[in-house]
C-alpha positions in Angstrom: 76.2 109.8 88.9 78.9 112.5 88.8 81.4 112.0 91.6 83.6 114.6 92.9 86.4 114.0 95.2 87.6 116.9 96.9 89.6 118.1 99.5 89.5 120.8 102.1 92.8 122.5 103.7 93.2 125.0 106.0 95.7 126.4 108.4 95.4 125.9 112.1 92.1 127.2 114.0 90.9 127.8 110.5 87.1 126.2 110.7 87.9 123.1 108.4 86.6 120.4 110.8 83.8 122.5 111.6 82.9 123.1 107.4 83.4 119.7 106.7 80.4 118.8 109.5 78.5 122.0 108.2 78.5 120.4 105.2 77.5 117.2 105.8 74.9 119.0 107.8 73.7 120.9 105.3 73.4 118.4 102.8 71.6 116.1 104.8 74.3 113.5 105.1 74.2 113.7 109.1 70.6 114.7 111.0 73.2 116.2 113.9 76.1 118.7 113.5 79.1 117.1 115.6 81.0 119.3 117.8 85.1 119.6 117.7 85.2 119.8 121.6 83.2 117.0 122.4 85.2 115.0 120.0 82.2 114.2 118.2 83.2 115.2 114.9 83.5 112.8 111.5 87.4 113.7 111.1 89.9 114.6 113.6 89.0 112.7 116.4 92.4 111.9 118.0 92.7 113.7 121.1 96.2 115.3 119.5 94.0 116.6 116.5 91.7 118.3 118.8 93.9 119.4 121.5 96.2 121.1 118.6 93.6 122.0 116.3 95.8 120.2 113.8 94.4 117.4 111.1 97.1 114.4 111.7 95.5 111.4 109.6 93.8 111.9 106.4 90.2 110.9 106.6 87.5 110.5 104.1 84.0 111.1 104.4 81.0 112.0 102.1 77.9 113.5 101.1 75.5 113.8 98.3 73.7 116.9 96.4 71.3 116.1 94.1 72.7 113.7 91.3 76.7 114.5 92.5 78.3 112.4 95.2 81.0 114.7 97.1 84.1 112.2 98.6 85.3 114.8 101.5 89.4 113.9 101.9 90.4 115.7 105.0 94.0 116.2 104.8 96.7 117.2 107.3 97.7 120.7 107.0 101.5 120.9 108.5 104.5 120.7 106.9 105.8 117.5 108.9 103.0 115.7 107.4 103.5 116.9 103.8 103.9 113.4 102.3 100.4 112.6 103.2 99.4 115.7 102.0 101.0 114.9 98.6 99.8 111.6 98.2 96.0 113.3 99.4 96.3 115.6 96.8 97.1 113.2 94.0 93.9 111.4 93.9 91.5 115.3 94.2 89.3 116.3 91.5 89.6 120.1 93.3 90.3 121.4 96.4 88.5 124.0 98.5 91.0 126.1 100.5 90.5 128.1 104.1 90.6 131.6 104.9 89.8 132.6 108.3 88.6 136.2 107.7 89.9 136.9 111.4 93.5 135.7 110.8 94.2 136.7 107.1 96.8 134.9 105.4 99.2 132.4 107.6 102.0 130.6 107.1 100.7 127.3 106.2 97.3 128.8 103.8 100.8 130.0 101.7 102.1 126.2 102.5 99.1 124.2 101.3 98.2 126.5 98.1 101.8 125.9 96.9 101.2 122.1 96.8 97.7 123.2 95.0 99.3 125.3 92.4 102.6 123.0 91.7 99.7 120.2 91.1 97.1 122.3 89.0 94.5 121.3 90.9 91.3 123.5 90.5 91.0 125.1 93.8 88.3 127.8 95.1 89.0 129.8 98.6 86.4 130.1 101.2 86.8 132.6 103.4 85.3 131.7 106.6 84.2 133.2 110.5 82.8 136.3 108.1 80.7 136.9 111.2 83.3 137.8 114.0 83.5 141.5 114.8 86.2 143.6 113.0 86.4 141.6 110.0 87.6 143.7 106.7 87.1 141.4 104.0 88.6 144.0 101.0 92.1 143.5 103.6 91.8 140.0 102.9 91.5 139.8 99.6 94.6 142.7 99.1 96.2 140.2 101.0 95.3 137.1 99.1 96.5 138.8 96.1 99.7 140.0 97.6 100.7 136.5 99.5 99.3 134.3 97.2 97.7 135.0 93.8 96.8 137.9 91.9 94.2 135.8 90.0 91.4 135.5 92.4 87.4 136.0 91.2 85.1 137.5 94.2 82.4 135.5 93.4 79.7 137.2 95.9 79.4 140.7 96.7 81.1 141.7 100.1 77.7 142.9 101.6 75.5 139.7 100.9 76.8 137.4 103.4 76.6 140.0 106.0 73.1 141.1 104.6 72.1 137.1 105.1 74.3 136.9 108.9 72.1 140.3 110.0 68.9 139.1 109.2 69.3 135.5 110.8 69.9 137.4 114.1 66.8 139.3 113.9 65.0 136.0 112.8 66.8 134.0 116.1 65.8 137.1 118.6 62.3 137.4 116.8 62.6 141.2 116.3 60.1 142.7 113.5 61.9 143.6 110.6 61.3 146.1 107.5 63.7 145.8 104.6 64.7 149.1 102.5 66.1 148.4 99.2 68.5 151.5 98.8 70.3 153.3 95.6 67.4 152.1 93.2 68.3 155.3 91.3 71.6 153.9 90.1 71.9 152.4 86.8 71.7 149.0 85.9 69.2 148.2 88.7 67.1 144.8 88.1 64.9 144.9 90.9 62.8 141.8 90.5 66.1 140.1 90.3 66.7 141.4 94.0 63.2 140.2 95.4 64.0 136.9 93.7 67.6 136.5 95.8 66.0 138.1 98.8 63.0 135.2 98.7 66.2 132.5 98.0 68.6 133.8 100.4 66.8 135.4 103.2 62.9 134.4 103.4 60.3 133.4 100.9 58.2 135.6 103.6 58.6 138.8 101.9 55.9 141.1 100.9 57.0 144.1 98.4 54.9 147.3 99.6 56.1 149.4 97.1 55.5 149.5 92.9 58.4 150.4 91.0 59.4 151.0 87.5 61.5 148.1 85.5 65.4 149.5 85.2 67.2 147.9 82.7 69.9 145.3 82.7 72.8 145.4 84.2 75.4 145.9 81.0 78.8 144.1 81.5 80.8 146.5 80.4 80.2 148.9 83.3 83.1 149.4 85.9 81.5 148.4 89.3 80.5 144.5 88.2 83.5 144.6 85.8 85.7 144.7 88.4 85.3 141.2 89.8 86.4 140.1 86.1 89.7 142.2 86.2 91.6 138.4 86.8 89.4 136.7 83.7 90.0 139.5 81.2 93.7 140.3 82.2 94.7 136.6 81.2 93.3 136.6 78.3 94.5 138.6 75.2 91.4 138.5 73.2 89.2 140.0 75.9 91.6 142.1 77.3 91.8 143.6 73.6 88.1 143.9 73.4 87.9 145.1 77.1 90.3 148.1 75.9 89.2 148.9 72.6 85.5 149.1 74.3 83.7 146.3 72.3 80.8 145.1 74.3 81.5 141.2 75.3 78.9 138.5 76.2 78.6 137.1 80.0 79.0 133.8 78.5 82.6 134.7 76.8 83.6 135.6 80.2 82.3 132.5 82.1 83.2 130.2 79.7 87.1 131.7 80.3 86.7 131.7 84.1 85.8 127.9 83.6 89.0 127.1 81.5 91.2 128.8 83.4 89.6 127.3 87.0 89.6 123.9 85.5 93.6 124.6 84.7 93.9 125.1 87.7 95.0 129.2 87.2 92.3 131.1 88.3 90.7 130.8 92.1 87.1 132.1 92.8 86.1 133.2 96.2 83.4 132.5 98.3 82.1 133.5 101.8 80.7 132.0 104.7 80.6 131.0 108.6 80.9 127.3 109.2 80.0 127.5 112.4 76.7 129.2 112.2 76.0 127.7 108.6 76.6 130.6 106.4 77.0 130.2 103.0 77.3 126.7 102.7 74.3 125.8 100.7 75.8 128.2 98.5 79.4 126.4 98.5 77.8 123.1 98.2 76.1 124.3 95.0 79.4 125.8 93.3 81.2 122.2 94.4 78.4 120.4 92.7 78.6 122.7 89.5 82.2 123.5 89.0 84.3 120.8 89.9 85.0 118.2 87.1 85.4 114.0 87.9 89.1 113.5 86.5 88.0 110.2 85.3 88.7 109.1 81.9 85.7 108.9 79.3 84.7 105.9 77.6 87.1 103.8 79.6 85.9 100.5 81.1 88.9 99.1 82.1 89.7 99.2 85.6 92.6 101.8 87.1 92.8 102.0 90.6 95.8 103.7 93.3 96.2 103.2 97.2 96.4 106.1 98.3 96.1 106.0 102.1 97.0 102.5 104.2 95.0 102.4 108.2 94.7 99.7 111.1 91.4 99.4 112.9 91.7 98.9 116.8 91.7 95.1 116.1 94.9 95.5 113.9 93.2 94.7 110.4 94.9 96.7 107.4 92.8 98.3 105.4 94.1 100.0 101.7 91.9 103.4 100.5 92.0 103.4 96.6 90.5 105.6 94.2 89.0 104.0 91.6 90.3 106.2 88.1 88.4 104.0 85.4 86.1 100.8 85.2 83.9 99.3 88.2 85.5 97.3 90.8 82.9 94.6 92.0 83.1 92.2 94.9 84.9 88.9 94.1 87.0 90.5 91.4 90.3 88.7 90.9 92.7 91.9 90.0 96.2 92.1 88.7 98.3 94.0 90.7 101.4 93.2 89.0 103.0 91.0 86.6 103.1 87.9 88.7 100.6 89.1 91.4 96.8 88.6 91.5 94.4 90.0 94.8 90.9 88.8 95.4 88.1 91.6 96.3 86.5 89.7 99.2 85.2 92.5 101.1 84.7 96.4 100.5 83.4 99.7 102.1 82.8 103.0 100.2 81.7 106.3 101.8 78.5 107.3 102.0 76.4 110.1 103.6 78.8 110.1 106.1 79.6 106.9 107.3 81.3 104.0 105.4 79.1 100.9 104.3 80.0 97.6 102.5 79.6 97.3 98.8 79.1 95.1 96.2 80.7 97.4 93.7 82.9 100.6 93.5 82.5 102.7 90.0 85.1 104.9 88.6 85.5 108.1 90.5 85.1 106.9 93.5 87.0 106.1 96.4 86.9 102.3 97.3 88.0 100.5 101.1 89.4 96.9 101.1 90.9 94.6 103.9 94.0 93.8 102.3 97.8 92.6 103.5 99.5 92.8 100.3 99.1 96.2 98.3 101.2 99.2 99.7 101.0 102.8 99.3 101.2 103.9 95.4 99.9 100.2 94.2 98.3 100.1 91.2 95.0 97.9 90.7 94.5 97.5 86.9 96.2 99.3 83.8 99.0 101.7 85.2 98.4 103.4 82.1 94.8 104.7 82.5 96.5 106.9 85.6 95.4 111.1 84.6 99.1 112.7 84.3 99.5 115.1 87.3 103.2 116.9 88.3 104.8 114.6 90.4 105.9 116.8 94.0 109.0 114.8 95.3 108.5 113.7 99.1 110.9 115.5 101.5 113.1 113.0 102.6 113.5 112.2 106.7 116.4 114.2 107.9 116.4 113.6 112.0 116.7 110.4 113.8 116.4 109.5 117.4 116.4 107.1 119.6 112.6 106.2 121.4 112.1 103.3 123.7 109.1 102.3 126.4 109.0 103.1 129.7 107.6 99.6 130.6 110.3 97.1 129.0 107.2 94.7 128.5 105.4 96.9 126.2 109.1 96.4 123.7 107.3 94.1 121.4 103.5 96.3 121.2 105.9 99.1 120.4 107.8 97.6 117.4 104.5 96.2 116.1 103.2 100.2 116.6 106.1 101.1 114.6 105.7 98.6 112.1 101.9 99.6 111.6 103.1 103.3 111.4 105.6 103.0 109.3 103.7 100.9 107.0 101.2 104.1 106.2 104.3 106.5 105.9 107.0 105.1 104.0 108.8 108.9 105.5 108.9 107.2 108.7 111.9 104.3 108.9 112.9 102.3 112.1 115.3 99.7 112.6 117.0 97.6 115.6 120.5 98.1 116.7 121.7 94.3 117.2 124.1 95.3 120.1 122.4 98.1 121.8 118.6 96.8 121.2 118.0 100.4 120.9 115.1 101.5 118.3 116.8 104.0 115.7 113.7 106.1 114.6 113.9 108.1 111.2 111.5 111.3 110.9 110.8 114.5 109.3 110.5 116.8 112.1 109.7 117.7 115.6 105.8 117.7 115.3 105.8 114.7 113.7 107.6 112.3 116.3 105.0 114.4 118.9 102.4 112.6 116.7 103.9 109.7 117.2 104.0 109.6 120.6 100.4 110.7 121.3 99.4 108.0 118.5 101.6 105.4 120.5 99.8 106.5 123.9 96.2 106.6 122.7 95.7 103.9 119.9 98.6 101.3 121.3 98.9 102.5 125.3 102.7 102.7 124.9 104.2 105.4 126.7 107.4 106.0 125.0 110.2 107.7 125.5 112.6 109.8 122.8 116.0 111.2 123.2 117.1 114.7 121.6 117.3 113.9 117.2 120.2 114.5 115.5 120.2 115.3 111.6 120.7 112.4 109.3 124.3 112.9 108.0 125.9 110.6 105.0 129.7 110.0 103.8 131.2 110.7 100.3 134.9 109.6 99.5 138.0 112.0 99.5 140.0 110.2 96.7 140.2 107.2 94.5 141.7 103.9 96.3 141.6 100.2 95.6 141.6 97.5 97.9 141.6 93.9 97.1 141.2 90.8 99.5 142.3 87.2 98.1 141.0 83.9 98.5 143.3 81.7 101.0 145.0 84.6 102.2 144.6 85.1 106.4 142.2 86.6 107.9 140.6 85.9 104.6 138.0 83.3 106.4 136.0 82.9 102.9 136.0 81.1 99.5 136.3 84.0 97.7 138.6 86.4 96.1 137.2 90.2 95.4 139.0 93.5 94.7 136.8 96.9 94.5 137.7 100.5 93.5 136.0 103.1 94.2 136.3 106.9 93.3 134.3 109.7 94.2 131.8 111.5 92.3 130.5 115.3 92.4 127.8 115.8 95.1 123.9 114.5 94.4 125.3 111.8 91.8 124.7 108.8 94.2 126.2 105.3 93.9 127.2 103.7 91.0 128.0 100.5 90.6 129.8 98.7 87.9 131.3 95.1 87.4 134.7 94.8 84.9 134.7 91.2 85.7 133.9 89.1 82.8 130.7 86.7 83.4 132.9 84.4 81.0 134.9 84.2 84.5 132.5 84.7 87.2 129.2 83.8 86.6 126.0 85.9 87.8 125.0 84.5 90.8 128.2 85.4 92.3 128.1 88.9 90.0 125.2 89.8 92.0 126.3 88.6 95.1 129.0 90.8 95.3 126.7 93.7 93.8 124.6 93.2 97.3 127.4 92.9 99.4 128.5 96.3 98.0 125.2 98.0 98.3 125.0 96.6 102.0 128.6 98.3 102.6 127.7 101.8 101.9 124.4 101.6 104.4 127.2 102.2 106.7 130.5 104.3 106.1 133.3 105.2 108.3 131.2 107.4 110.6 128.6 104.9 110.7 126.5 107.0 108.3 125.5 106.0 104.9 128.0 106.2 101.7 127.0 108.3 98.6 128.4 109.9 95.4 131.0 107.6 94.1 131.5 105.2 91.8 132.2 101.5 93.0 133.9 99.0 90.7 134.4 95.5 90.5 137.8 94.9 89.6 139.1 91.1 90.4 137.1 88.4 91.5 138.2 84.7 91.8 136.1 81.8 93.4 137.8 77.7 93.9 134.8 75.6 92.1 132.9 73.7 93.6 133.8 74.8 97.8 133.0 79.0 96.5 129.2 79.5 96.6 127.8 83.7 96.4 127.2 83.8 100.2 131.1 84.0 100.3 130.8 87.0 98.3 128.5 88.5 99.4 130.0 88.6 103.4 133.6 89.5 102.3 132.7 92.6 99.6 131.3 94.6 102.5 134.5 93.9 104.4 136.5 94.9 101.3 134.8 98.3 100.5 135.3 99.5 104.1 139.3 98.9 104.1 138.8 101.0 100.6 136.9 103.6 102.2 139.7 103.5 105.0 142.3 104.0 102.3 140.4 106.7 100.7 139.4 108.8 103.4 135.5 110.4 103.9 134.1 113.5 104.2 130.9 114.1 105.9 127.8 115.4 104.6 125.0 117.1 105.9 121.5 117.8 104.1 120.7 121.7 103.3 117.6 123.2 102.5 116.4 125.8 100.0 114.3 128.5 101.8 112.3 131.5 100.6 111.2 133.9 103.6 108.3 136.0 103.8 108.3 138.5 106.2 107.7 142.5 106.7 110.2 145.0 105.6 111.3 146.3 108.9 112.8 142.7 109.1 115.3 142.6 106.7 118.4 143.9 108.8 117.3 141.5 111.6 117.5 138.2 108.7 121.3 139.1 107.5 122.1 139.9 111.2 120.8 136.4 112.5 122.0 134.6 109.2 125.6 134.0 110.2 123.9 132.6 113.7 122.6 129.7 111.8 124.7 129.2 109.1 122.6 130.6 106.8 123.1 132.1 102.9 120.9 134.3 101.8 121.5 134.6 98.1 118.9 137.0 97.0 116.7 139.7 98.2 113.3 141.2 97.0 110.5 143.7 98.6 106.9 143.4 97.0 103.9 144.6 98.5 105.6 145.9 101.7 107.3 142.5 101.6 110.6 140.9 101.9 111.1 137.9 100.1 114.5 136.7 100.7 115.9 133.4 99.2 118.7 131.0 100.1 120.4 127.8 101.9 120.7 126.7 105.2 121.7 123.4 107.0 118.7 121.4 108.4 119.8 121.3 111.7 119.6 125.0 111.9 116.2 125.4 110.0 114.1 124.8 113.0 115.9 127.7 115.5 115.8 129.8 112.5 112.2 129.5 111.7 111.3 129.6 115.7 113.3 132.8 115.1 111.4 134.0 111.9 108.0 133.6 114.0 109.2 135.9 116.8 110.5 138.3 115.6 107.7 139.0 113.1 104.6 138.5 115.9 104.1 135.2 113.8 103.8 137.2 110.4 106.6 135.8 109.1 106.4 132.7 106.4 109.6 130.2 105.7 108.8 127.8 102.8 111.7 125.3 102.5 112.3 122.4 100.4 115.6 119.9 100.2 118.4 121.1 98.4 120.7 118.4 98.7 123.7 117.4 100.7 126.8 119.8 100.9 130.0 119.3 102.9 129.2 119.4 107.0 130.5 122.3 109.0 131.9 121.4 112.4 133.3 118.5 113.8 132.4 115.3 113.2 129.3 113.3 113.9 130.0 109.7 114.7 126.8 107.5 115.3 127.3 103.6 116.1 128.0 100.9 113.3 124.9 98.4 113.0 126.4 95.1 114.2 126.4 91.9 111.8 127.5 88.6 113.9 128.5 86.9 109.9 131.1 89.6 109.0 132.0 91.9 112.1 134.6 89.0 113.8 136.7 89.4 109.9 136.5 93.0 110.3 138.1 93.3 113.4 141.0 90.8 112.1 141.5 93.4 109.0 141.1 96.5 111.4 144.2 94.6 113.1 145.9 94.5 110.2 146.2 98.1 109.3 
């Protein structure tokens, strides 16, 4: 059985949750359509995802047409969740992407088709709510050339799907209908291929009153059904040379190029529908069945496997989704999952029709769920090697933090277990304990995301939690080379061990580097690498409090009194030794920037460079295409979201900002202090050493 696994994204109030259920529907996966605002729907059924009209948690679900299983992967949608959506996308055979034929192009369609493109992934567009009043489809596809690709196929003629939405409201109201086949007198006409897609499309109860003669053929090569093909024949220098010259070209020559270039991910057909009143979706079900390719490996038997999505149940079992790349998993497998690690398959699920159902076995291509404790997001089952090769999207890094605690102090612990099961299905999302304080330090990507959180807290876990205003994640980079050494014996020296460390800094994105110049003739490796850890431990936390990057860290003089020294000596009083370097050296702080590209109408060009000083903003480069501004440049994180909020007004929500980390660049401002993260071994030597200076 051919498996497809394929993912549907769409921008807010788009009609995905609703397509996903039409499909199921229609497939006969589900004998009852579920409704978004009962909540009775197969994916997003947090109250948020509702409420928001936002997909928050990737879900799977499934259906089957014929001899092709279809693996649904619901993804999120906004950009605070665009880890998720990376890691969704990295296990999709193709992708079927939302256009709401009421809203046109928004800011996250432009988002989500980015990811699609950067990844290749086959993707066809389905335009959907083709039955709401004032719709002007042509204006949408202008559009989608304009904002997002110029090589998109029309796969059905305009007036069909409205023919097909027509008819079933004279069928629901019962009103006696004729039919008039107009413009028979037009070359090219086939009629008896026009009863045949009347009888599949609208009713097999047609009765043709009228004899008319046979027209011939449709030929290619004329201008009205070569138009659709303008996208296949343009990227391609053989037809576009027989397209010019006039030579007559076969269907299948242009098909067979279509399918290449859709498989490549290159070219992007469209289709039409209404998800909510079943339009067109036998129709889409049929080109997902037929078009998209498995990504599996032929002739492999060996299995390959990748986690690609980690869940707790309401009774706190972990559960790992993998998709199975190559070979069979079966029940009581004993599986590598790394050199010295071996997992038993005890229990399983897989999707089917809908729901999820145990297993005894999960073949390749299909996506697999298992009770586990051990593997972790990105874990390999089997032969790493048997992975298909896809463009690697780096994850955005977290650049806020806050501080969130409970409103009941007795729901503490069920909130750090909440985080903990969070966190452990978005490595983005980093917590940790300040020792003095108690407070919870929370690391996140943006504002919508902790308001996920929160809701997720309150209705899976009953926590009602509390967050103060985030601050952007800043680090520290030395000013100048300094050495610093502290000797064994020497007050307030309390430990066996001698250690001297310079440290120099480096040019901005070159991270830490750490080297040793102490002989392991002299001092062997356990105490090497202790002093390598205590290092790496001192630059979690610089001068500021903030972490240390780009310079280079060197081990200069070491010497240890055998047998009292032991590497626990080393490793507490290196920490200690790199700070009173950093003292000597002086930091600078760093703050992240972000590329940004903005897409916005023309009229708002002079409002951008007005606003840009506002927000610190650079704007390095400036183009107008298809009544269009595009403008490019940098701007600090913390300004991005007043900037964008900014962006949307301005514009009456027209306007697009696509941003992506840049790096970190020298901070602008005063200084940003946050508190140092207590340690009850080292901090009492500290403070003696702070005395000393």
């Amino acid at each position: 059985m051919k498996i497809i696994n394929l993912g549907i994204l769409a921008h807010v109030d788009a009609g995905k949750t609703t397509l996903t259920e039409s499909l199921l529907y229609t497939s006969g996966a589900i004998a009852e359509l579920g409704s978004v605002d009962e909540g009775t729907t197969r994916t997003d059924t947090m109250n948020l995802e509702r409420q928001r009209g936002i997909t928050i948690q990737t879900a799977v679900t499934s259906f089957q047409w014929e001899d092709v299983k279809v693996n649904i992967i619901d993804t999120p949608g906004h950009m605070d969740f665009l880890a998720e959506v990376y890691r969704s996308l990295s296990v999709l055979d193709g992708a079927v992407l939302l256009v709401s034929a009421k809203d046109g192009i928004q800011a996250q369609t432009r988002i989500l088709f980015h990811a699609l493109q950067t990844m290749k992934i086959p993707t066809i567009f389905f335009i959907n709510k083709i039955d709401q009043e004032g719709i002007d489809l042509p204006m949408v596809y202008r559009e989608m050339k304009a904002k997002l690709s110029s090589e998109i196929i029309v796969k059905q003629k305009v007036g069909h799907a409205q023919t097909r939405i027509l008819f079933h409201a004279l069928q629901t109201m019962k009103i006696p209908t004729i039919f008039f086949i107009n413009k028979i007198d037009q070359e090219g006409i086939d009629l008896p291929m026009v009863y045949r897609e009347m009888k599949a499309k609208l009713s097999s109860e047609i009765i043709v009153k009228q004899k008319v003669g046979q027209h011939p053929h449709i030929n290619v090569t004329d201008n009205d059904d070569m138009e659709q093909w303008d996208a296949v024949i343009m990227g391609n220098d053989e037809l576009l040379e027989k397209y010019m010259s006039g030579k007559p070209f076969k269907m299948s020559e242009l098909e067979q190029e279509e399918n290449r270039r859709f498989q490549n991910g290159t070219l992007f057909p469209v289709y039409h529908g209404s998800a909510k009143n079943n339009l067109g979706i036998r129709q889409l079900i049929e080109v997902i069945a037929s078009k998209f390719y498995s990504s599996t490996p032929e002739g492999q038997s060996e299995l390959c496997g990748q986690v690609f999505k980690i869940e707790y149940s309401e009774k706190r079992r972990r559960f790992v989704y993998v998709r199975i790349y190559s070979g069979t998993l079966h029940l009581r497998d004993v599986i590598r999952i790394s050199e010295k690690e071996k997992i038993k398959i005890t229990e399983m699920c897989v999707p089917t029709n809908g729901e999820l159902y145990p297993s005894d076995t999960a073949c390749s291509g299909d996506i697999v769920i298992l009770p586990n404790d051990v593997l972790q997001l990105n874990s390999i089952l089997g032969n790493e090697m048997l992975l298909p090769q896809r463009k690697f999207i780096e994850n955005p890094l977290p650049m806020l933090q806050t501080t969130i605690a409970v409103k009941k102090p007795e729901q503490r612990e069920i909130l750090l277990g909440a985080l903990t099961e969070i966190s452990d299905g978005d490595p983005l999302l980093k917590y940790y304990v300040d020792t003095t304080t108690h407070e919870i330090i929370l690391s996140f990507l943006g504002n919508v995301q902790m308001e996920v959180i929160c809701a997720i807290l309150e209705e899976k876990y009953h926590v009602e939690a509390e967050i103060k205003e985030p601050t952007v994640i800043y680090m520290e980079r030395p000013l100048r080379k300094a050495e610093y050494t502290i000797h064994i014996e020497v007050p307030p020296n309390p430990f066996w061990a001698s250690v001297g460390l310079s440290i120099e800094p480096l040019p901005i994105g070159s991270g830490v580097q750490y080297e040793s110049r102490v002989s392991l003739g002299y001092l062997n490796q356990s105490f090497q690498n202790a002093v390598m850890e205590g290092v790496l431990y001192g630059c979690e936390q610089g001068l500021y409090g903030w972490k240390v990057t780009d310079c280079k860290i060197c081990f200069e003089y070491g010497l240890y009194y055998s047998p009292v020294s032991t590497p626990a000596d080393f490793r507490l009083l290196s920490p200690i030794v790199l700070e009173q370097a950093l003292k000597k050296a002086g930091t600078e702080l760093l703050e992240p920037y972000l590329h940004f590209e903005i897409y916005a109408p023309q009229e708002y060009l002079s409002r951008a460079y007005h606003d840009a000083p506002r927000y610190c903003a650079d704007i390095v480069s400036t183009q107008i295409k298809n009544d269009e501004v595009i403008l490019k440049g940098e701007i600090p994180a913390r300004c991005i979201q007043e900037y964008r909020n900014d962006l949307t007004y301005f514009t009456n929500g027209q306007g697009v900002c696509l941003t992506e980390l840049k790096g970190y660049q020298p901070a602008i401002g005063k200084f940003i202090c946050q508190p140092r993260r207590p340690n009850s071994r080292i901090d009492k030597v500290r403070h003696m050493f702070h005395k000393l200076a």
